[in-house]
C-alpha positions in Angstrom: 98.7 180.2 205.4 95.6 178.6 203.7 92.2 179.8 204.9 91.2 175.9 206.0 94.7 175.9 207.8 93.9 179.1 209.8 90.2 177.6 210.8 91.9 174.1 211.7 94.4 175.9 214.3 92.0 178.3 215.8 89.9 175.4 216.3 92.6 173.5 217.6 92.6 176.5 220.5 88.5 176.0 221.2 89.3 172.8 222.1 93.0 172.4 223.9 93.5 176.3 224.1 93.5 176.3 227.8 96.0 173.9 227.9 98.2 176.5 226.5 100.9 178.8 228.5 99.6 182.1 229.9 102.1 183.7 227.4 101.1 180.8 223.9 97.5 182.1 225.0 97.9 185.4 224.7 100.2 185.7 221.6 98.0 183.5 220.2 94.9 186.2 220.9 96.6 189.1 219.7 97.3 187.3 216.4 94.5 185.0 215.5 91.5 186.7 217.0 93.1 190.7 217.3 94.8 190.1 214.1 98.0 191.9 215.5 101.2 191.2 213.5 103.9 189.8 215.1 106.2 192.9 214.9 102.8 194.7 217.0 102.5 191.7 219.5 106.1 192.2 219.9 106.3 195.8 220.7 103.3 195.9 222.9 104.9 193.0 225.1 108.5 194.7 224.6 109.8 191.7 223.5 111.5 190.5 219.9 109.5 189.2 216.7 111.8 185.8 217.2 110.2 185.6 220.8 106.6 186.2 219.7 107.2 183.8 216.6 108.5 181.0 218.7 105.9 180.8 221.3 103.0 180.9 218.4 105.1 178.2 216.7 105.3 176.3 220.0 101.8 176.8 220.9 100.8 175.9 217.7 102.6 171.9 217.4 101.1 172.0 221.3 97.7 171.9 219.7 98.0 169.5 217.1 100.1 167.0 219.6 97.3 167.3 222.1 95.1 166.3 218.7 97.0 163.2 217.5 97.0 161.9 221.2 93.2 162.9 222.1 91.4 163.0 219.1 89.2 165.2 220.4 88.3 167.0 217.1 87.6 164.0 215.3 85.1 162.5 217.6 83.5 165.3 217.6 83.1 165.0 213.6 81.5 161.6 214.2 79.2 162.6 216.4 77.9 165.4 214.4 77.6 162.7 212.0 75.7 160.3 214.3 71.8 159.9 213.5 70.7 160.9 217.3 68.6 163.5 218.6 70.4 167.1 218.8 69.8 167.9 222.1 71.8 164.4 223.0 74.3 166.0 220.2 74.7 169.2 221.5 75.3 167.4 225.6 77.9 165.0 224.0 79.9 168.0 222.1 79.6 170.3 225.3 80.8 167.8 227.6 83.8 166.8 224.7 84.9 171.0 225.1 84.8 170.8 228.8 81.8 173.1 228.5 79.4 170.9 230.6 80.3 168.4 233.4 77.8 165.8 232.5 74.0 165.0 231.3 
């Protein structure tokens, strides 16, 4: 997996992560932010690699679904592109994570 490929799914998870499953969320974790293996992810939830691969897979085509029907990501790229103030910028982007319930 490319370095651009690994930054576009873990950014996929800022945005839609928490529309993950308990268990996609946490396999997820251990192997993009703990940078366990999935053999190690697999022990420490005594379960089998084909288990742990399956639910990061799934997670995974969650994300970019959630993408291609929200577009979430993208209009956040346009707004970063927009020529208005940055405070107004940084509202819009917050409120576009779920970060913020309004100006």
């Amino acid at each position: 997996m490319t370095i651009e490929k690994r930054e576009s799914i873990i950014e996929l998870y800022d945005m839609y992560g928490s529309l993950l499953t308990e268990k996609q969320k946490r396999y997820f974790e251990d192997y993009y932010f703990a940078d366990l293996s999935i053999s190690e992810i697999a022990d420490n939830y005594q379960i089998s690699r084909n288990a742990v691969f399956d639910q990061l897979k799934r997670g995974i085509q969650n994300l970019e679904e959630y993408e291609a029907k929200l577009h979430n990501i993208a209009h956040c790229s346009t707004i970063i592109n927009l020529e208005i103030p940055i405070d107004i910028k940084e509202k819009i982007l917050a409120i576009l994570r779920g970060e913020e319930d309004g100006i």
